[in-house]
C-alpha positions as CSV (number, residue, x, y, z in Angstrom):
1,X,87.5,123.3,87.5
2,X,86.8,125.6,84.5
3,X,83.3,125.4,83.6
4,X,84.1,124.8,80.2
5,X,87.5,122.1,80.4
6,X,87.6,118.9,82.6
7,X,91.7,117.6,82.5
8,X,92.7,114.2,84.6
9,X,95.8,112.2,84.5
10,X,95.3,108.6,86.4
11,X,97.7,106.1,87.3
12,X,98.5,103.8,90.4
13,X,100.4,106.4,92.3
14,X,102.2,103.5,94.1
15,X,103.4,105.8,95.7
16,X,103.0,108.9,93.9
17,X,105.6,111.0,93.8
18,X,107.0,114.8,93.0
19,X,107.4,113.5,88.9
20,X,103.7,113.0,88.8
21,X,102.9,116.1,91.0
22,X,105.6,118.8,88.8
23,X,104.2,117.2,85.5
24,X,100.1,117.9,86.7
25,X,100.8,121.0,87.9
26,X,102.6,122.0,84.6
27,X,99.8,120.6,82.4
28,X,97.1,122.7,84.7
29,X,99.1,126.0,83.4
30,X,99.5,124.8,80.4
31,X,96.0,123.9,79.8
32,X,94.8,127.0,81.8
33,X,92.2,124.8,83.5
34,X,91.7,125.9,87.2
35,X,92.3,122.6,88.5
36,X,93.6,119.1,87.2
37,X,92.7,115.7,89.1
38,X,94.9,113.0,89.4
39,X,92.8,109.4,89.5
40,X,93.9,106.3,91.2
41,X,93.3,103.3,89.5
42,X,91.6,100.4,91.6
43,X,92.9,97.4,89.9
44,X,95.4,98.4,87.3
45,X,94.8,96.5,84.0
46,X,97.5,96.8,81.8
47,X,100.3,96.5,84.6
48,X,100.6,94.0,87.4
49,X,98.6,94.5,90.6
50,X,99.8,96.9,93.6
51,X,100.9,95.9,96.3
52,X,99.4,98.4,98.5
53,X,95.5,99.0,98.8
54,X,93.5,101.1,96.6
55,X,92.2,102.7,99.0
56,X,96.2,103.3,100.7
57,X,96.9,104.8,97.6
58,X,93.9,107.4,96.9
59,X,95.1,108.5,100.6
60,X,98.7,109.0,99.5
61,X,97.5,111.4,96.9
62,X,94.8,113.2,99.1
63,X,97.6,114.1,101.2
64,X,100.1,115.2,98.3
65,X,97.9,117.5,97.0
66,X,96.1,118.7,100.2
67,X,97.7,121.8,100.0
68,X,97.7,122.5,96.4
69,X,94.5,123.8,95.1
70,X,95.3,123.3,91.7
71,X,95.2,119.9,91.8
72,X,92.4,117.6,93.0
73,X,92.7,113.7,94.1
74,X,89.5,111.6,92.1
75,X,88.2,108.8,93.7
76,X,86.0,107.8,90.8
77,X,87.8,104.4,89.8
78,X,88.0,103.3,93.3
79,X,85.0,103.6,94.2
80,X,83.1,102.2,91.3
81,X,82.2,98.7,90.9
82,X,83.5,98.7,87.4
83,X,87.2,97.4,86.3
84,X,89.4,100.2,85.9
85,X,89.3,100.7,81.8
86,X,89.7,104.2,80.6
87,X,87.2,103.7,78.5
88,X,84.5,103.3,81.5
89,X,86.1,106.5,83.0
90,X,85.9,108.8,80.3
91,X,82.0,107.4,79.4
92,X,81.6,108.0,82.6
93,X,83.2,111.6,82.6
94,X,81.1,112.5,79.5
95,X,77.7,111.3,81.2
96,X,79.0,113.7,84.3
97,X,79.8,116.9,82.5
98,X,77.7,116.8,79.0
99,X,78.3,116.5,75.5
100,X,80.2,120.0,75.2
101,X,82.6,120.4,77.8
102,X,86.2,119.4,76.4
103,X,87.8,116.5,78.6
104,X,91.6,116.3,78.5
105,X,93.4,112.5,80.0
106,X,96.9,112.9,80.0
107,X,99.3,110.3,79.9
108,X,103.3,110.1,79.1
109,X,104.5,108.8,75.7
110,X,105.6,105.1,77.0
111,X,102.0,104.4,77.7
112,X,100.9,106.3,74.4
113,X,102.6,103.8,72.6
114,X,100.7,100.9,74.5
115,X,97.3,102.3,73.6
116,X,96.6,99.2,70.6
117,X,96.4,96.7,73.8
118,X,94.0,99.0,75.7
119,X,90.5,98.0,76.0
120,X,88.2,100.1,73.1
121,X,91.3,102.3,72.7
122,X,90.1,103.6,69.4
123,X,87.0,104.6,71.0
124,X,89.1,107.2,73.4
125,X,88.5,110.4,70.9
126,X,84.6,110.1,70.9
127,X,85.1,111.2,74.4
128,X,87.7,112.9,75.2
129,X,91.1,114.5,73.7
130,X,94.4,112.6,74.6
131,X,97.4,114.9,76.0
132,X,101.1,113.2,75.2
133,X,103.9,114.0,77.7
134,X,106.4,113.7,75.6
135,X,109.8,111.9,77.6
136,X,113.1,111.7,76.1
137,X,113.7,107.9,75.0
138,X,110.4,107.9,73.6
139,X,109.4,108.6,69.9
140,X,106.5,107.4,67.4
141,X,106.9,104.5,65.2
142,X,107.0,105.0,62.1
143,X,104.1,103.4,61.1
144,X,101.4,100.5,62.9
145,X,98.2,101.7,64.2
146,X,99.3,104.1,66.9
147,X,101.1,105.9,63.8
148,X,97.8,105.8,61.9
149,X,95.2,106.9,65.0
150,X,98.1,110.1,65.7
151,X,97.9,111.2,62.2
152,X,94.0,111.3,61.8
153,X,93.6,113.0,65.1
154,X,96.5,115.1,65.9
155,X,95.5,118.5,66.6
156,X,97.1,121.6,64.9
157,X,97.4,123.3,68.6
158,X,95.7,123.7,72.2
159,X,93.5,126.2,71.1
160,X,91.7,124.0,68.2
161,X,91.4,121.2,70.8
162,X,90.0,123.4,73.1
163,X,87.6,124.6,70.9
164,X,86.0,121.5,70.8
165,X,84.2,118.5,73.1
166,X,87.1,115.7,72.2
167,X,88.5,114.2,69.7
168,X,92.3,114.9,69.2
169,X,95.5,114.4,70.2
170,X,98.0,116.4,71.5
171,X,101.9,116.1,72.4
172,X,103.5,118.4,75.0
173,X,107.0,118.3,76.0
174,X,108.0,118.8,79.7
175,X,111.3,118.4,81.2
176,X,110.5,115.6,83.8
177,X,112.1,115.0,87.3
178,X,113.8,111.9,87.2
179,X,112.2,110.1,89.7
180,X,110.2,106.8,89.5
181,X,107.7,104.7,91.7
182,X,109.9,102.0,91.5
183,X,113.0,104.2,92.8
184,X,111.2,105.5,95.3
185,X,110.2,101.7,96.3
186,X,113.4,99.8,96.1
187,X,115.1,103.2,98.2
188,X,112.8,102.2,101.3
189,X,113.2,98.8,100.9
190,X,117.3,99.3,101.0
191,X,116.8,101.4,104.3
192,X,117.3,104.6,102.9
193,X,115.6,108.0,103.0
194,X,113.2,108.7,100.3
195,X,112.4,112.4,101.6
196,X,112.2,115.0,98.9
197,X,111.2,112.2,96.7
198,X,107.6,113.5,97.6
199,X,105.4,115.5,99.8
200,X,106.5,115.2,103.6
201,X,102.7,113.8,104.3
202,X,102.8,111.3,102.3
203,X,105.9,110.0,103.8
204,X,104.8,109.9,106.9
205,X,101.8,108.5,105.9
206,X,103.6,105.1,104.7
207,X,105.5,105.5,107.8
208,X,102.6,105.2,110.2
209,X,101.1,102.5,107.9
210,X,104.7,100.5,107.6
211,X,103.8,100.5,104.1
212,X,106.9,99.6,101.1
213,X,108.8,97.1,103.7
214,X,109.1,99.4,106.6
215,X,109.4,97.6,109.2
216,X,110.2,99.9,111.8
């Protein structure tokens, strides 16, 4: 990782997939950080509980990335004791890599929206600076309190965010791969080949663990 820029984009990665993979690796450039890490969440709070393990799921993404060295899987979440709030992560993140070091969380703009019912959401920007995939489908309200915490802490560009510790907020559009967790679920469950949907291991990783309905 650059010694001076920490970037992370979490999730349940149940399973995760070549959409999550394309848009990390296109942040990492973008960012120009020398490595971004993708962090499973243990027990998802703001979405309904997967059905495969924790510790099923940090495996999936040790094998996508294995071979990528720009991107890095986290264990953090899993193995704390703590519930899976963002908020604990980035205090954590901050306690890890000091008070200067700028820390980037990415997330897409569905789950920007969502922030309000996030737990000490407001709080995010004393620790880190928020990146915005932006995703067709998906635009700002035009007023309410996401409105209100975007205009007070949007940054002018990358370079004034990375110029300092945290604090802003960021929107960066990518053109996504149009694949989804729940695609890739409901094609195994029909029978179906998921391949190309994601890496080759981690296919035959929840073939060997008869993971998503597989049954044989």
């Amino acid at each position: 990782m650059k010694a001076n820029a920490f970037a992370f984009m979490g999730g349940t990665f149940d399973p995760i997939h070549n959409g999550h993979l394309r848009t990390a690796l296109e942040l990492q450039h973008w960012l120009g950080v020398d490595q971004l890490c993708l962090i499973p969440s243990k027990t998802p709070v703001h979405r309904a509980t997967p059905g495969r393990t924790s510790e099923q799921r940090l495996e999936m993404v040790k094998l996508a990335v294995a071979d990528e060295p720009s991107l890095c899987a986290d264990d953090r979440e899993i193995s704390s004791e703590q519930p899976s709030y963002s908020f604990l992560t980035l205090q954590g993140l901050r306690s890890e890599l000091g008070d200067q070091c700028p820390i980037f969380m990415i997330m897409g703009m569905d789950s920007y929206m969502t922030l309000p019912s996030w737990y000490e959401w407001d709080k995010f920007t004393d620790y880190c600076h928020i990146v915005v995939v932006k995703r067709p489908g998906y635009d700002l309200p035009a007023e309410g309190e996401i409105k209100e915490f975007t205009d007070e802490h949007k940054a002018q560009n990358l370079e004034q965010a990375m110029a300092l510790p945290a604090g802003k907020v960021l929107f960066h559009e990518l053109t996504p791969l149009g694949i989804s967790a729940t695609q890739i679920r409901e094609t195994i469950a029909q029978g179906l080949s998921p391949r190309y949907l994601f890496p080759d291991g981690v296919w035959q990783y929840i073939q060997d663990n008869r993971l998503y309905g597989l049954t044989n």
